[in-house]
N, C-alpha and C positions, 0 to 999 in steps of 0.2 A: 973154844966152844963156838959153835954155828950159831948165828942170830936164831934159828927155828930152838936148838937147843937152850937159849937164852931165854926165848917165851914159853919153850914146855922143858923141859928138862933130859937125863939120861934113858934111853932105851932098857926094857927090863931084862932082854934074852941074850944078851952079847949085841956082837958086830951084825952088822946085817948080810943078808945072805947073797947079795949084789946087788947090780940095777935095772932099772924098770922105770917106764914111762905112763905116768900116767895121765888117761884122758885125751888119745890121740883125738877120738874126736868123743861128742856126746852120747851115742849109743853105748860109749865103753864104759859109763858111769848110770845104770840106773838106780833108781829108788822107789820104795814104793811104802806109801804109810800104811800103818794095820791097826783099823778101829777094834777096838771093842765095846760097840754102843749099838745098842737095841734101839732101831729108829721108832718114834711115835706112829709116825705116820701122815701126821697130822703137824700144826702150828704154825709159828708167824717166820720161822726159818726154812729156809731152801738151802738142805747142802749138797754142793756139786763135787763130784769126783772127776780130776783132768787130768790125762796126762798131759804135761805140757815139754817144748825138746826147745832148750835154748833160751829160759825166758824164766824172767827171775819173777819170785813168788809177790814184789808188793807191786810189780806192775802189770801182776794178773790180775791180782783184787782191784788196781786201780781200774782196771779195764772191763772187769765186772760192776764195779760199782757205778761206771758212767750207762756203760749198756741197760742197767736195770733201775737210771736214775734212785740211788739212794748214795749218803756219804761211805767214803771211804770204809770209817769208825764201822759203819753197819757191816762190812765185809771181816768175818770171823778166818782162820786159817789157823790148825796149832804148830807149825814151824818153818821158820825161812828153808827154802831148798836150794840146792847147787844150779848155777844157770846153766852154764858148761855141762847140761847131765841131759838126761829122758827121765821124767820124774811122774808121779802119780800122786797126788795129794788133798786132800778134801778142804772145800770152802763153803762159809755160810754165807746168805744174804739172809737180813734182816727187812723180810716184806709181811708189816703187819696190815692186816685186812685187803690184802691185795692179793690176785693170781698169778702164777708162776710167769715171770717175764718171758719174752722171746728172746731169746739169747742166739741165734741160729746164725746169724751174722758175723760171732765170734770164732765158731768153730772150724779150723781149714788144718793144713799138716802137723802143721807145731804148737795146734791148740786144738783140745780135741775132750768132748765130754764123754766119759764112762757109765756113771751114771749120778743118779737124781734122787731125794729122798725130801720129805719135809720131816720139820722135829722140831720141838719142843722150846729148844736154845740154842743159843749164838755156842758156833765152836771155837773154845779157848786153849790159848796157848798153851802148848804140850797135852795137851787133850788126847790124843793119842795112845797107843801103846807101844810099838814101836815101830821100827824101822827095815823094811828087808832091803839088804843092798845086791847089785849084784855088777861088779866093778872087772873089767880086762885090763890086765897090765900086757902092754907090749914091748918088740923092742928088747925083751928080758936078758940081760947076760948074768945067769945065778947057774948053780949045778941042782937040778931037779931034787937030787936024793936029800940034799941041804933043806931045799925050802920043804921038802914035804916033812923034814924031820920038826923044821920051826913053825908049822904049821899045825901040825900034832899037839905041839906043846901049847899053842897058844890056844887052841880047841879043850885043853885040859886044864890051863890055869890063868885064861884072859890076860887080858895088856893094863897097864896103869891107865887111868880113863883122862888122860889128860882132856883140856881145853886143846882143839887143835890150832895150829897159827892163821888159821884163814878169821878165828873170834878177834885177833888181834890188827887188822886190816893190814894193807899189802907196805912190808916194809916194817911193822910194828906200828903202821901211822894214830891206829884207834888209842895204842897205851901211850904214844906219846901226847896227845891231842888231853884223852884224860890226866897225864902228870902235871899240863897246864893248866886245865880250867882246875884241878885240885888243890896245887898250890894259890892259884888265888880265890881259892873259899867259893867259886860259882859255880852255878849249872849250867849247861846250853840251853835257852829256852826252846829250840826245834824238839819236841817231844821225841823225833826218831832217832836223832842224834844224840839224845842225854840217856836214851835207854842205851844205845851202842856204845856210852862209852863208858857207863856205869858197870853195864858187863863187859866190856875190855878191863878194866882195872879188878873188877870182883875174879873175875877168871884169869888173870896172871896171878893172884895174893894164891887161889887155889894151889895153880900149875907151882908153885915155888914150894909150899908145903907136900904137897904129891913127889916129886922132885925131891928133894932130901928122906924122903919115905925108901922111895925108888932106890936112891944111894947108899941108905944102908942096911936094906932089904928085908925095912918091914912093911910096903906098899901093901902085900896080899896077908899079912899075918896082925891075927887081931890078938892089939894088946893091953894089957890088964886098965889101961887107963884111958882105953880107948871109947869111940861113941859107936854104933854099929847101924845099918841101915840094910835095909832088903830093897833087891835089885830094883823092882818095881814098884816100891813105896817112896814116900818124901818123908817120912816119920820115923826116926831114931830113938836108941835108949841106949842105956851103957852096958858097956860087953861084959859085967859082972854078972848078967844076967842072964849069957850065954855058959853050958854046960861046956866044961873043957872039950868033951866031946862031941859037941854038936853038928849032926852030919850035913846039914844046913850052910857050914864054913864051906868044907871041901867039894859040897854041891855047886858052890859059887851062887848058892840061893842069898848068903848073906853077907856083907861087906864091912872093911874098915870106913870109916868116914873122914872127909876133909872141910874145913870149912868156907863156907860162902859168906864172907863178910859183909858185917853191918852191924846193929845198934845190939845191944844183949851181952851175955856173956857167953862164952864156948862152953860147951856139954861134956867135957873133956877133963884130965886130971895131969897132974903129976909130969913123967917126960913129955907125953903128947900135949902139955897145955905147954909147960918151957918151949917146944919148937914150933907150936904155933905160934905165941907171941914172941919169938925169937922173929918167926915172918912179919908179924904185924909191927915190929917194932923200927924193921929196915925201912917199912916205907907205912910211917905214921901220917902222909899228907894224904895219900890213896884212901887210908882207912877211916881217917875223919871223915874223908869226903862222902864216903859211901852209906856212914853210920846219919850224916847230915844230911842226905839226900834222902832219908825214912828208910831204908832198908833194916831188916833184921837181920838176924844171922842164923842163916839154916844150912844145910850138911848136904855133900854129894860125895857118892860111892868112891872109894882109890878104886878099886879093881873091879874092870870092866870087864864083864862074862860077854863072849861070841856065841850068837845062838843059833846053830842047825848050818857049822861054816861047812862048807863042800866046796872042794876046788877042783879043774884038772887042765891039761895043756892043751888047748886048740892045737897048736901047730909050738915047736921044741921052744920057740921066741915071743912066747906066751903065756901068760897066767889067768886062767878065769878062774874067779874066786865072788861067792855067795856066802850071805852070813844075816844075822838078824840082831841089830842093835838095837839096847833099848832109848829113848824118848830124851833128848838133849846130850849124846852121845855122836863121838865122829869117825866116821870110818878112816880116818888119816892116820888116828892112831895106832888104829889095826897093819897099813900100811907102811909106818916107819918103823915096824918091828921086823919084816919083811925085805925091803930094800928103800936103796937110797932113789930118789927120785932123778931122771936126766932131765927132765924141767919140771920147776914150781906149780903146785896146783892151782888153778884158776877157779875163783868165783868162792861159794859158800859150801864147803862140801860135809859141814855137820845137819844133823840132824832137829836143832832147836838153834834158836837163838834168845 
């Protein structure tokens, strides 16, 4: 098994259908976030829309928070984005009784404002709705009929939503960093750091239970013991409460669930509670740590729907491929069901962190 397979687990559709590079350069990876929020119009926040090419998301807000003199903290954003990309993403400043800064200084090729709105409140993480990507593989050696067959399918019955390995930092270094400060009982005081690696170890406990789902191929099938969540809610119940037939499954409107460890008990019964804590039970130093660090335990989807995917071949040694992810979701998973990569992907290429 490959280290990437190590931190996410088995692919759901077979072998892959060859390979492909991804991210020659930055244009071949964009994104673009999609509010759904009725601006006020009005209030003590300024949210800007940038695309930015090559420039990673806390040292944009560092560079807006110095420009419009306020801390960091007052710079809102709901998700880290890929540097290596062309990206579009909205931030808040937090200017109470003040006028809209000059900010014009900031703006030049690889930083660039779209537009401007005031509102109400600071934008919080995952705040969003989701994610449109729109990604070129090049370089491709696959047989066309192949990938349009694997493409079809994944358009009919989504991918397991793992955690992608870029949550795990380069090399696994975030879960190993986590299995030291957990085994001895601490936190990292650097606030940015103890969030990174508190979700490096919550998001491997996941990918391991998804992973044995995946295995023996109940990831997309909901079952009797199961907890169930809708694609675009954070609020589960139990799948007793789903009609055998409810067309809401096969819509891919509604999901099995896996859980995001911390303090509580699972929502869960029977086989699905045994292999949960079958996972929590390999690695009881991760899940102390997490349940000790105040976290509760809340659910996130196995099966990740692709929304509105459209592909086609620029040129035979080509793949363009568009799709709509929702809100803490990574486009890499969509890609390793696709083909194997001729080099590793660079930088942050999910959707939330």
């Amino acid at each position: 098994m490959s280290d990437v397979e190590s931190l996410l687990g088995p692919q759901a559709w077979g072998e892959v259908c060859g390979q492909a590079r991804l991210k020659a350069s930055a244009e071949h990876f964009a994104v673009t976030e999609m509010l759904n929020i009725e601006f006020s119009g009005s209030g003590e926040h300024l949210w800007l829309l940038i695309e930015k090419r090559e420039q990673n998301t806390e040292a944009v807000a560092k560079l807006l928070a110095k420009a419009a003199g306020i801390g960091v903290r007052d710079v809102g954003y709901a998700g880290l984005k890929d540097r290596l990309a062309v990206t579009r993403q909205w931030f808040s400043l937090h200017l109470p009784g003040r006028e809209d800064p000059d900010l014009s200084a900031l703006w030049q090729a690889d930083l660039c404002l779209i537009e401007q709105q005031r509102h109400q409140r600071k934008l919080q993480r995952g705040a969003h709705q989701a994610n449109r990507f729109a990604i070129r593989l090049t370089d491709l050696h696959a047989d066309q009929a192949q990938l349009d067959s694997r493409l079809r399918q994944l358009a009919r019955s989504g991918v397991p939503n793992y955690f992608g390995p870029q949550r795990f930092g380069h090399g696994g270094q975030n879960l190993l960093e986590a299995r030291d400060w957990a085994a001895r009982g601490a936190l990292p005081p650097a606030r940015g750091k103890r969030s990174r690696l508190l979700s490096s170890a919550r998001s491997y406990l996941f990918n391991q239970v998804l992973a044995a789902r995946v295995a023996d191929g109940t990831w997309q099938q909901i079952l009797a013991d199961d907890c169930v969540a809708f694609t675009d809610s954070r609020s589960h119940f139990a799948a007793h409460r789903l009609s055998a037939d409810d067309p809401r499954v096969a819509a891919l409107d509604v999901h099995p669930s896996g859980p995001l460890w911390g303090k509580g008990e699972p929502p869960v019964s029977g086989a699905v509670l045994a292999l949960e804590q079958a996972v929590a039970a390999a690695e009881p130093a991760l899940c102390d740590w997490l349940a000790g660090a105040g976290l509760k335990q809340e659910r996130r989807i196995l099966r990740l729907p692709i929304g509105a995917l459209t592909w086609h071949y620029p040129t035979v040694d080509c793949l363009q491929l568009e799709f709509t992810l929702p809100t803490g979701c990574f486009a890499t998973v969509v890609v390793r069901e696709l083909v194997s990569l001729i080099s590793s992907p660079a930088g942050e290429l999910d959707s939330e962190h």
